[in-house]
Residue frames relative to the residue before (quaternion, step in Angstrom):
aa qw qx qy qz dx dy dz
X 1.0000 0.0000 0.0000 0.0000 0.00 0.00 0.00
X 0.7547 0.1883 -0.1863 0.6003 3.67 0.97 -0.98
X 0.3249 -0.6120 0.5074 0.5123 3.75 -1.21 0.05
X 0.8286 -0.3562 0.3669 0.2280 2.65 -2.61 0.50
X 0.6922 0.4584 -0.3903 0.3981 3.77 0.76 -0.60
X 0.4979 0.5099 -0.4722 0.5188 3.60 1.65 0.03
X 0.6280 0.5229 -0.3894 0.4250 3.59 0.51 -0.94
X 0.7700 0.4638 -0.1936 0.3931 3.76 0.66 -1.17
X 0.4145 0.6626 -0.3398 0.5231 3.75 1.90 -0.63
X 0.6389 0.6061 -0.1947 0.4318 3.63 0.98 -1.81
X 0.6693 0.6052 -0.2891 0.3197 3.35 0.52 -1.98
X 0.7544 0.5166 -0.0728 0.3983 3.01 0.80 -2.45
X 0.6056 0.5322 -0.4217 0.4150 3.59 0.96 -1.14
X 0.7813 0.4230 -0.2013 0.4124 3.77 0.30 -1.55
X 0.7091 0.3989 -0.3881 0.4328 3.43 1.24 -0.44
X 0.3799 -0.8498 0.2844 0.2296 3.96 1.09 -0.56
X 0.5352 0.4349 -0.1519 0.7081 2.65 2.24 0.28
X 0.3072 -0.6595 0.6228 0.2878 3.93 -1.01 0.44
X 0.5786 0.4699 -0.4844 0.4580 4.06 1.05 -0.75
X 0.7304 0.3734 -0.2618 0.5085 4.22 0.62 -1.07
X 0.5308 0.4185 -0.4697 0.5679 4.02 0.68 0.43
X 0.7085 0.5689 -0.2716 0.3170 3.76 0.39 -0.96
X 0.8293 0.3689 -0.1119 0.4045 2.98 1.38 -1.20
X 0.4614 0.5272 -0.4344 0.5661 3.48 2.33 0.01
X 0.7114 0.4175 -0.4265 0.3711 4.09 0.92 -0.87
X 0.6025 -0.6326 0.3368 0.3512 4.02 1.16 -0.76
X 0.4671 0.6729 -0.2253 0.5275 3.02 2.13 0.11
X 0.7985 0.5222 0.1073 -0.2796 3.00 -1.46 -0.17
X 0.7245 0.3222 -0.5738 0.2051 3.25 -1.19 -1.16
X 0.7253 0.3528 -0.5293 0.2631 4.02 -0.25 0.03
X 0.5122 0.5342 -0.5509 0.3856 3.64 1.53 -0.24
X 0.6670 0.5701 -0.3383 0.3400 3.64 0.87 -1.21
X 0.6659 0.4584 -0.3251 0.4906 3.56 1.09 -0.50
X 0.6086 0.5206 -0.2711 0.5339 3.43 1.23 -0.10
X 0.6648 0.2491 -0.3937 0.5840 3.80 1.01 -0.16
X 0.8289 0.3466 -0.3551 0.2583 3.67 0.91 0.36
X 0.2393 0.6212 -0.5097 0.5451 3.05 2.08 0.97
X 0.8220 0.3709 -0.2551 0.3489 3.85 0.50 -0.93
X 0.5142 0.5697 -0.4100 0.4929 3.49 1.37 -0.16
X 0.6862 0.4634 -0.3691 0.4222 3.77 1.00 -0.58
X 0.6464 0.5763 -0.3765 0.3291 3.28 1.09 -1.09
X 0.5051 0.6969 -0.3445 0.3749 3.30 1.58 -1.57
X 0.8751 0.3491 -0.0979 0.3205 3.52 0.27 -1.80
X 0.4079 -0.8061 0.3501 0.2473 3.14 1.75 -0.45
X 0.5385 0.4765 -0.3192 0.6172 3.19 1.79 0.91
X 0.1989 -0.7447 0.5346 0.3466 3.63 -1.44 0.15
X 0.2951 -0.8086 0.4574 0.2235 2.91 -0.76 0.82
X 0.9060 0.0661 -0.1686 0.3825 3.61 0.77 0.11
X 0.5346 -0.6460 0.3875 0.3831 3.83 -0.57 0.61
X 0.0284 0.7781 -0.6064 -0.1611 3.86 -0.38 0.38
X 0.2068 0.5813 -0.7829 0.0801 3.41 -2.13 0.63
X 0.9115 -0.2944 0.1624 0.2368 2.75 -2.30 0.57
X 0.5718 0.4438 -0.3772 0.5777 3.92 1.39 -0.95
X 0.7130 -0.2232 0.4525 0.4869 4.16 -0.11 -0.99
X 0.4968 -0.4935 0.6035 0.3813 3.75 -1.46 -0.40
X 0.1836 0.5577 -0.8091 -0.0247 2.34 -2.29 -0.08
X 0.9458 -0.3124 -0.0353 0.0817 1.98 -2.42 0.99
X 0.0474 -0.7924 0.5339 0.2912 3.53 -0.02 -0.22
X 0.6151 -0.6028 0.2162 0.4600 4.15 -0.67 0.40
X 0.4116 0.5571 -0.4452 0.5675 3.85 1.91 -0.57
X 0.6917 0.5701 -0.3799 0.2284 3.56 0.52 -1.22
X 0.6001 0.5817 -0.2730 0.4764 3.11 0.84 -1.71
X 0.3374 0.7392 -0.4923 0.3120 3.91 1.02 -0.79
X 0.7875 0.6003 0.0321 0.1361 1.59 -0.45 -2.56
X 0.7765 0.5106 -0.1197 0.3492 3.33 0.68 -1.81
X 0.5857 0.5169 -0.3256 0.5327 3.33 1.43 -0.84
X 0.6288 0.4676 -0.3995 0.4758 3.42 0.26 -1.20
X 0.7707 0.5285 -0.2532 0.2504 3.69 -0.27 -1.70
X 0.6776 0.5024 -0.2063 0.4958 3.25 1.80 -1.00
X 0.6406 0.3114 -0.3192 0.6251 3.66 1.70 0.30
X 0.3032 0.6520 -0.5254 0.4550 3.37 0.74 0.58
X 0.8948 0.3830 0.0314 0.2271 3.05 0.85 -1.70
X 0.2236 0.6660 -0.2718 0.6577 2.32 2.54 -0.20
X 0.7680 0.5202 -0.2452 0.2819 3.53 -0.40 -1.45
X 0.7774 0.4217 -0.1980 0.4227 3.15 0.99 -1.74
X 0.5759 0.5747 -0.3837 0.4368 3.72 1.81 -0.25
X 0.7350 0.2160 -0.4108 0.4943 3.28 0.63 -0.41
X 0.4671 0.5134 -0.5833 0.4220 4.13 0.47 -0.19
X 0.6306 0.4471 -0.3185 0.5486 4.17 0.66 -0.17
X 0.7515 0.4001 -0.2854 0.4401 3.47 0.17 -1.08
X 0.7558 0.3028 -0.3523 0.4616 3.76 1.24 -0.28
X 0.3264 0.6921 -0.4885 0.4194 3.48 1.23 0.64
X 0.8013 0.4168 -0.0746 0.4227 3.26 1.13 -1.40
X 0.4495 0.5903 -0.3890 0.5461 3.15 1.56 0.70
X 0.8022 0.3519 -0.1396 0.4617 2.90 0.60 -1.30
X 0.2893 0.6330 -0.3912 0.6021 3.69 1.61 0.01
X 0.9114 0.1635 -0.0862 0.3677 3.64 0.00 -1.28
X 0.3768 -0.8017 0.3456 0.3095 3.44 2.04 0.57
X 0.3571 0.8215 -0.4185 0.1499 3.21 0.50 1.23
X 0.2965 -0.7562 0.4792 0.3326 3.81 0.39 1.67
X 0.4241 0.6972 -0.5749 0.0594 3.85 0.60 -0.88
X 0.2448 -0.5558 0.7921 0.0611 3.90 -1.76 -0.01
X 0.1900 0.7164 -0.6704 -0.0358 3.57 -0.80 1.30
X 0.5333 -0.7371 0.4148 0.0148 2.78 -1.55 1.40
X 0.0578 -0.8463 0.5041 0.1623 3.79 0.58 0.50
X 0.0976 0.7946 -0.5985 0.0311 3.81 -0.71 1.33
X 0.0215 -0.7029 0.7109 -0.0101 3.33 -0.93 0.33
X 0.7163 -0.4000 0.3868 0.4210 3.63 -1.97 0.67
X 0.8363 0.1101 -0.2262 0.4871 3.79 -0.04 -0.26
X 0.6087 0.1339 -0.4773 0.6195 4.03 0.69 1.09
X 0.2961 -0.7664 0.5603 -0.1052 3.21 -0.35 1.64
X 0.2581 -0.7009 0.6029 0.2805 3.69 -0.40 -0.34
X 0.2659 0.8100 -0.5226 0.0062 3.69 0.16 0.64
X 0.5840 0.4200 -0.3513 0.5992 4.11 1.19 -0.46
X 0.5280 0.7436 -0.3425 0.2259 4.01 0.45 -1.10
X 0.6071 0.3769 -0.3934 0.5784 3.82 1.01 -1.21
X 0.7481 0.4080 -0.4844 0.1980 4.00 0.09 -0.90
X 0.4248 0.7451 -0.2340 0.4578 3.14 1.56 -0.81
X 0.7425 0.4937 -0.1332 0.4328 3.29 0.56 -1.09
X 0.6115 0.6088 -0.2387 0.4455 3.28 1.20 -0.86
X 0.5822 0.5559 -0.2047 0.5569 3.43 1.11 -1.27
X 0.8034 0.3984 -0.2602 0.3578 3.74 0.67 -1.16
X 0.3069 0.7344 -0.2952 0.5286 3.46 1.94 0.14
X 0.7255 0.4721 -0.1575 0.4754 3.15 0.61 -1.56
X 0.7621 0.1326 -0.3060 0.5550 3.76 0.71 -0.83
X 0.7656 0.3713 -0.2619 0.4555 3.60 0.45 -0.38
X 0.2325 -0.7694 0.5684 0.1756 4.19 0.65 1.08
X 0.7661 0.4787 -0.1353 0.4069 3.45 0.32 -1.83
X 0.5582 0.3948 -0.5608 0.4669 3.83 0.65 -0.16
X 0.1549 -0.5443 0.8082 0.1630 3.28 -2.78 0.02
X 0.3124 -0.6188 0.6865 0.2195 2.99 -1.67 -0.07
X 0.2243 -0.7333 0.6392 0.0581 3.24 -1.66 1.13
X 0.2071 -0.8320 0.5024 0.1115 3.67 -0.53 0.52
X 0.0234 0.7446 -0.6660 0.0367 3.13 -0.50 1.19
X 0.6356 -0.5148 0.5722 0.0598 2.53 -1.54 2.09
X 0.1066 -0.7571 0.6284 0.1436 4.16 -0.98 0.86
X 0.5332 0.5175 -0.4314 0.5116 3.69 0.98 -0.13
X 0.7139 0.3218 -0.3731 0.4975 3.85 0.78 -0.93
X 0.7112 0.5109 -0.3740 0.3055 3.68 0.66 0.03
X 0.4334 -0.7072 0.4248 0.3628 3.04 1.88 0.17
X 0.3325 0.6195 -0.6246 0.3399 3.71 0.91 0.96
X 0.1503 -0.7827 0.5706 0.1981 3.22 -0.92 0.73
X 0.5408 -0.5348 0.4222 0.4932 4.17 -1.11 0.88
X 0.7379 0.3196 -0.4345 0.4057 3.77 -1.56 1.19
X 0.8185 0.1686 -0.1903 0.5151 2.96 1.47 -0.32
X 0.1183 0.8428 -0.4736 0.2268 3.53 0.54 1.57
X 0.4325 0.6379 -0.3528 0.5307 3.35 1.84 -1.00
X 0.6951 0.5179 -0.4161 0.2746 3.46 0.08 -1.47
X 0.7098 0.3983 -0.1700 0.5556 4.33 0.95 -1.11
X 0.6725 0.4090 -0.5405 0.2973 3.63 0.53 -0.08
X 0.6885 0.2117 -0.3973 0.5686 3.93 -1.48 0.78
X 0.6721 0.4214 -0.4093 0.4507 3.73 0.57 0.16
X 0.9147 -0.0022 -0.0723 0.3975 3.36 0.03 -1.44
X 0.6539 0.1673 -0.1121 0.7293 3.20 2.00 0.21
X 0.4007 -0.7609 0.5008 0.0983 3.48 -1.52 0.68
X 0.8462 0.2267 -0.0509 0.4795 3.24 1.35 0.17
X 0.2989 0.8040 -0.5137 -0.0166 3.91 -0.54 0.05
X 0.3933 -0.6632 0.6155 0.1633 3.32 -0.91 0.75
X 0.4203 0.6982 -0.4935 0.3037 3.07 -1.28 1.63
X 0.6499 -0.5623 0.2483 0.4469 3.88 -0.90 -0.36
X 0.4501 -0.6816 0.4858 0.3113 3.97 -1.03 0.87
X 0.0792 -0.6624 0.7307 0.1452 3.53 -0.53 1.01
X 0.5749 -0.6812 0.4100 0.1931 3.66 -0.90 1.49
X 0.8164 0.3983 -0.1111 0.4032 3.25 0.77 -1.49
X 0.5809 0.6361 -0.0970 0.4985 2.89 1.35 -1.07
X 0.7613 0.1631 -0.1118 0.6175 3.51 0.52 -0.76
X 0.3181 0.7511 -0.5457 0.1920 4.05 0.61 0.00
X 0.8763 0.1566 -0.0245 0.4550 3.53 -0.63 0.49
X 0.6619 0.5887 -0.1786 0.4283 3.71 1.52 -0.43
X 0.6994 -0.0008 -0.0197 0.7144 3.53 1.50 -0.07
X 0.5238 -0.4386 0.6872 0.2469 3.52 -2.16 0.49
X 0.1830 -0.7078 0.6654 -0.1509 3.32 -0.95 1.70
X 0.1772 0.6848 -0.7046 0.0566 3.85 -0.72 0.75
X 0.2112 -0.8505 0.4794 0.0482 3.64 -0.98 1.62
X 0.3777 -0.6994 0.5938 0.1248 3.57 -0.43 1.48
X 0.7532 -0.2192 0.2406 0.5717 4.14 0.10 -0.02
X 0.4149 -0.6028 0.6556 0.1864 3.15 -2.20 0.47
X 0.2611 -0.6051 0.7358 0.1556 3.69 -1.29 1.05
X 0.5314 -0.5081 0.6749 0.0628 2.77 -2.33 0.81
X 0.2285 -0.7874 0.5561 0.1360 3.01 -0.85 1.16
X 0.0983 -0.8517 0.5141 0.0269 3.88 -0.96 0.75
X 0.5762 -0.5762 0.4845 0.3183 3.34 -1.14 0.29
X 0.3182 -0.7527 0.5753 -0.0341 3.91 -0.48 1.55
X 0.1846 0.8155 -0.5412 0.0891 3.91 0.04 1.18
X 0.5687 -0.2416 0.4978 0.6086 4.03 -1.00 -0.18
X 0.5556 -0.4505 0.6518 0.2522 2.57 -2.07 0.01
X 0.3990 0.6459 -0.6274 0.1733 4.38 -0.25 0.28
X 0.8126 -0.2609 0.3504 0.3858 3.17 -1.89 -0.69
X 0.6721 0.4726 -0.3782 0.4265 3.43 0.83 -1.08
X 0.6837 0.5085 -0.3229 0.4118 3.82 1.01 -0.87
X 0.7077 0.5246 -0.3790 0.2835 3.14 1.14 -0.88
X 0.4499 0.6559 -0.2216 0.5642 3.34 1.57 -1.01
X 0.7860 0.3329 -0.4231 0.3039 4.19 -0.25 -0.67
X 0.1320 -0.8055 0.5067 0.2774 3.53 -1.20 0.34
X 0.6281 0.1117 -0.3407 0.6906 3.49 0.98 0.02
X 0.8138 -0.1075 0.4476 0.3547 3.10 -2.41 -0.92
X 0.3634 0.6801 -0.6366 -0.0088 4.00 -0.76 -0.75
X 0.8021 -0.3516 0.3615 0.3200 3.19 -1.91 0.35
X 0.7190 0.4538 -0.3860 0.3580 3.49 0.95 -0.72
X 0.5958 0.5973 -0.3064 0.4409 3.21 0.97 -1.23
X 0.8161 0.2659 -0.2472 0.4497 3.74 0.39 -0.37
X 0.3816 0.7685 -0.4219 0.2930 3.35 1.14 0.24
X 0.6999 0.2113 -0.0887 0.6765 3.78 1.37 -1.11
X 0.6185 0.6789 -0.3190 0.2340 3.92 0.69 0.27
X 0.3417 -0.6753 0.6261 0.1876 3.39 -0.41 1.49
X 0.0458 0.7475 -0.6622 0.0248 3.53 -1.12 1.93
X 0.4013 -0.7152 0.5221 0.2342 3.35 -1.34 0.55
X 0.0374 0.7595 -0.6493 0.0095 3.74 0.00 0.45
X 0.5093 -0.5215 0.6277 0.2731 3.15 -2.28 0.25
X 0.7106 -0.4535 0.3817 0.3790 3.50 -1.47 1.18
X 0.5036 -0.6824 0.4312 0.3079 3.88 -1.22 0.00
X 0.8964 0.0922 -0.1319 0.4130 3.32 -0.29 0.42
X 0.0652 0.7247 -0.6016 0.3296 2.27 0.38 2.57
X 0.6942 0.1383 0.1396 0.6925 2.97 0.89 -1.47
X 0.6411 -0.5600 0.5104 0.1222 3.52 -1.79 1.04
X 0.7498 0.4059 -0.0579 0.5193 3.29 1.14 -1.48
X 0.4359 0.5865 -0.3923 0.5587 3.62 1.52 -0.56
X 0.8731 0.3112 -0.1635 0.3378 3.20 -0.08 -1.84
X 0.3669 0.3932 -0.5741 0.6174 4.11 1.28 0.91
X 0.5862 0.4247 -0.5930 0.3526 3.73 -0.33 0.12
X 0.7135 0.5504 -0.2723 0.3374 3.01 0.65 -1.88
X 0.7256 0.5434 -0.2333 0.3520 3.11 0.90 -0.99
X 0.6435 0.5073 -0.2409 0.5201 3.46 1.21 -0.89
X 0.9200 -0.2089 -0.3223 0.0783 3.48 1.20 0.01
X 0.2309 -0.6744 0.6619 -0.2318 2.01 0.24 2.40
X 0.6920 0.4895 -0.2953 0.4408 3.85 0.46 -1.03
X 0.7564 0.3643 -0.1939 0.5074 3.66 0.60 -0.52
X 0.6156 -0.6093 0.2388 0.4391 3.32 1.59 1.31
X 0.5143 0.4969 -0.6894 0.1154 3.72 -0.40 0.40
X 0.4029 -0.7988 0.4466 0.0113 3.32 -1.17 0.82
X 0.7193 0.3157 0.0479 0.6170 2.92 1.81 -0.96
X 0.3564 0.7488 -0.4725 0.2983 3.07 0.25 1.42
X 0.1440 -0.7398 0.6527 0.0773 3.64 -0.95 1.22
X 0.3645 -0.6530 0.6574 0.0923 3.03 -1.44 1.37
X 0.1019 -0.6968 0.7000 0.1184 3.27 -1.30 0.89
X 0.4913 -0.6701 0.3731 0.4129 3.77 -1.27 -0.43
X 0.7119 -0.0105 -0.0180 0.7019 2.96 1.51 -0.21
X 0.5130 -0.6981 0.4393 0.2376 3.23 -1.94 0.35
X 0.1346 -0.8108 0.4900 0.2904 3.40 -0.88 0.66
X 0.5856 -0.1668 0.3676 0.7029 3.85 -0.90 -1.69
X 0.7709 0.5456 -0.2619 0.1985 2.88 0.33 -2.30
X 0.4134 0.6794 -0.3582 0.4891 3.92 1.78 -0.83
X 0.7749 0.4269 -0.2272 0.4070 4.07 0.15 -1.13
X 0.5368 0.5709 -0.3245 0.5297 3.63 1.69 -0.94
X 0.6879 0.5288 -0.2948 0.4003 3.51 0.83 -1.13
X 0.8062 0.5619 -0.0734 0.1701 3.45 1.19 -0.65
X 0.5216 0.5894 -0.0775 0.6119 1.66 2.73 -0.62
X 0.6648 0.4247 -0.3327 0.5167 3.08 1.66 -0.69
X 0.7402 0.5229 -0.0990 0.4109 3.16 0.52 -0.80
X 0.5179 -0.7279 0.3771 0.2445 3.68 1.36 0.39
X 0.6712 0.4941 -0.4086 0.3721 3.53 0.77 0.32
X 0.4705 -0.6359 0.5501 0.2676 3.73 -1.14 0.75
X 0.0548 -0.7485 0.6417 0.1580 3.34 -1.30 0.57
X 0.6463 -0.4549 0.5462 0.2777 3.82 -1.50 0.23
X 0.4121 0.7540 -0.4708 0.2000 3.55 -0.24 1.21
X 0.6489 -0.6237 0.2584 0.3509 3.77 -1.07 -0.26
X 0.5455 -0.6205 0.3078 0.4719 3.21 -0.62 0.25
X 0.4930 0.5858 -0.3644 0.5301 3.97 1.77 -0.84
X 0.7277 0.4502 -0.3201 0.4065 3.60 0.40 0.02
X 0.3764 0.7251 -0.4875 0.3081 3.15 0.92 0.28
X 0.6412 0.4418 -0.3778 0.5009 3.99 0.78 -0.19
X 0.5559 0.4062 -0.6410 0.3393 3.76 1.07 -0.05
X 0.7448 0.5970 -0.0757 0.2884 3.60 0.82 -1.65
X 0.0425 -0.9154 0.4002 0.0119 3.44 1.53 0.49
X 0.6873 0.5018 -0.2288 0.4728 3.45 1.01 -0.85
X 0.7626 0.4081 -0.2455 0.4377 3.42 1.03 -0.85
X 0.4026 -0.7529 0.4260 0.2991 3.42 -1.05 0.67
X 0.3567 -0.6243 0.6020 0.3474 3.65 -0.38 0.13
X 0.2775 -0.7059 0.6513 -0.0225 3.49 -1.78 1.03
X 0.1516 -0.8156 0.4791 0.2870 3.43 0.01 -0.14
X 0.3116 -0.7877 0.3739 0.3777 3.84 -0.37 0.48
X 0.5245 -0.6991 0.2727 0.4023 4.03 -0.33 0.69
X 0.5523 0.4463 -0.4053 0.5758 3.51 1.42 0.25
X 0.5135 -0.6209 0.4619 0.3707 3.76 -1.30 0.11
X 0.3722 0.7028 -0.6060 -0.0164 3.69 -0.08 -0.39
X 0.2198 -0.7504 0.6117 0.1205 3.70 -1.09 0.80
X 0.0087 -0.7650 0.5295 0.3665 3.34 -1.32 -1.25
X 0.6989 -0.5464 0.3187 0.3339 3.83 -0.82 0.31
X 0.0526 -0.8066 0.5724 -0.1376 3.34 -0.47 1.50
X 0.2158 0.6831 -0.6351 0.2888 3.83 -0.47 1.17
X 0.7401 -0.3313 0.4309 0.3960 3.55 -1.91 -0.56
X 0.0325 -0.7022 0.7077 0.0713 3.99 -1.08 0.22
X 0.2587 -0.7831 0.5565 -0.1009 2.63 -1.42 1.82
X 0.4757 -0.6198 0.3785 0.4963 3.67 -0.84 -0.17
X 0.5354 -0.5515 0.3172 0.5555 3.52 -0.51 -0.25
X 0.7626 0.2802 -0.2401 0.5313 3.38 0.87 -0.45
X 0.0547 0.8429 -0.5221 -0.1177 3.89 0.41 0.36
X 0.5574 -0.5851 0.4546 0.3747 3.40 -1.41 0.77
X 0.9085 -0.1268 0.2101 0.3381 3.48 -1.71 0.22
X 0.8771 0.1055 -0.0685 0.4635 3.31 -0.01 -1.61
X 0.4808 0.5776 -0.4481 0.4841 3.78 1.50 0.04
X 0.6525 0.4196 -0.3978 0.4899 3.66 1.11 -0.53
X 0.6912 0.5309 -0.3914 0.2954 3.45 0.49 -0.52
X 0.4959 0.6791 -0.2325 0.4887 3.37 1.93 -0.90
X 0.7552 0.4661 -0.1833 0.4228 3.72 1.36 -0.82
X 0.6878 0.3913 -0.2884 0.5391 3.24 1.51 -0.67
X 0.5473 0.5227 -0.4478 0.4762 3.60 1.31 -0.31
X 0.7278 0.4556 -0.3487 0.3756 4.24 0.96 -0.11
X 0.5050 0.5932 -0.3733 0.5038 2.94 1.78 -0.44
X 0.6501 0.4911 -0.3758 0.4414 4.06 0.66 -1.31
X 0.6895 0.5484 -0.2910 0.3730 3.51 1.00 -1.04
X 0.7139 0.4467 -0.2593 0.4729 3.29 0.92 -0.98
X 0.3954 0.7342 -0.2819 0.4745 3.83 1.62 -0.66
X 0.7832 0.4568 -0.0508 0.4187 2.98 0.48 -1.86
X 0.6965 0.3979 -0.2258 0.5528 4.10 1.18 -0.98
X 0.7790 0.2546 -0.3027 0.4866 3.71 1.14 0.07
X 0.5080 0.4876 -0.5620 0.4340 3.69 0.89 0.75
């Protein structure tokens, strides 16, 4: 779909070398320096600085690279949904994993049965695909067409088709002890000595008013992670520290108690979509939208 001197622009950029690009594409290094002597001439830009250690980037380059590296994105799934629909497949794959449960989806689903008899659903397992959490965007309209879960604002802005089924409360995640069993909201004391685990800022808009509120109500001690895993909640449990989480999540974190925080602050929880979803992944979205349309008029 794209040409090879984009593929080989990519190779070289991430690899910083034309001998370690040559030898991941199978070429080379003077053909590869030859489809990137002519990609510059073509565009009339350079795209990278060269010396004795490897290249890099120039600032047109760096451009370049973002864009060129969704180009390629695009043109895989604008191909990969050719070949669906090539092989008339009604299917809907579902990408789940231990923390993007499916927990609204089966009712949802039920309704989409009703208008759409002939679709199925395939589940694809993201832990057996070796997807790792932050990087779910990267498979959706590619290796799946859907997942059901929370809208990191910033993070996902502009990168997928979001329809929201309800907002979750966020809560304070402690051990199980006396002090946890005993608290009903958040307060200044309780976070005054507490090792918390929060998510990095600016992921999410609504995250980062939590973070922010308590920060103001005195936590002091707070490690930012970039994302959440399992292995993140084990640590917390062993290890005595409380983490920022939801109240729908209470079946990953058995051990921890949920708190509630004495202010409201939630975030948006629904279905993510690609931006361009195939056939039956659109039909799956407008059949939650009528449904959801339909339970709040």
């Amino acid at each position: 779909m794209y040409s090879r001197h984009i593929e080989s622009f990519i190779e070289t950029a991430k690899a910083e070398s034309f001998t370690k690009a040559a030898r991941a594409l199978y070429i080379a290094p003077s053909s590869l320096i030859q489809q990137i002597d002519l990609l510059e001439q073509r565009l009339g830009v350079v795209l990278f600085e060269r010396g004795h250690r490897g290249v890099t980037l120039t600032e047109a380059g760096e451009s370049l690279y973002r864009d060129a590296v969704d180009i390629v994105r695009r043109s895989d799934e604008a191909v990969a949904r050719a070949r669906r629909i090539q092989r008339g497949e009604g299917a809907v794959r579902v990408a789940t994993s231990l923390l993007m449960k499916c927990r609204m989806l089966p009712g949802i689903w039920s309704h989409m049965i009703e208008e759409a008899p002939g679709t199925r659903i395939d589940i694809i397992s993201l832990e057996s695909a070796g997807v790792q959490p932050g990087s779910y965007l990267r498979g959706l309209g590619v290796s799946y067409d859907v997942m059901e879960g929370l809208f990191m604002s910033e993070l996902y802005q502009d990168r997928c088709l979001f329809l929201e089924l309800l907002r979750v409360p966020l809560c304070l995640a402690m051990p199980r002890s006396p002090r946890s069993a005993s608290a009903d909201v958040v307060d200044a004391a309780m976070l005054r000595d507490l090792d918390l685990v929060m998510m990095k800022q600016g992921v999410s808009a609504d995250y980062d008013a939590a973070h922010r509120y308590l920060a103001d109500l005195g936590a002091n001690r707070v490690t930012e992670v970039p994302f959440y895993t399992m292995e993140l909640f084990a640590d917390c449990e062993l290890n005595q520290r409380a983490i920022v989480t939801f109240e729908m999540w209470e079946d990953i974190h058995p051990n921890l108690v949920c708190i509630p925080f004495a202010e409201p602050y939630s975030m948006p929880y629904g279905l993510i979509f690609p931006k361009r979803p195939s056939g039956p992944a659109m039909k799956l979205y407008q059949t939650a939208k009528e449904m959801l349309a339909s339970e709040r008029a």
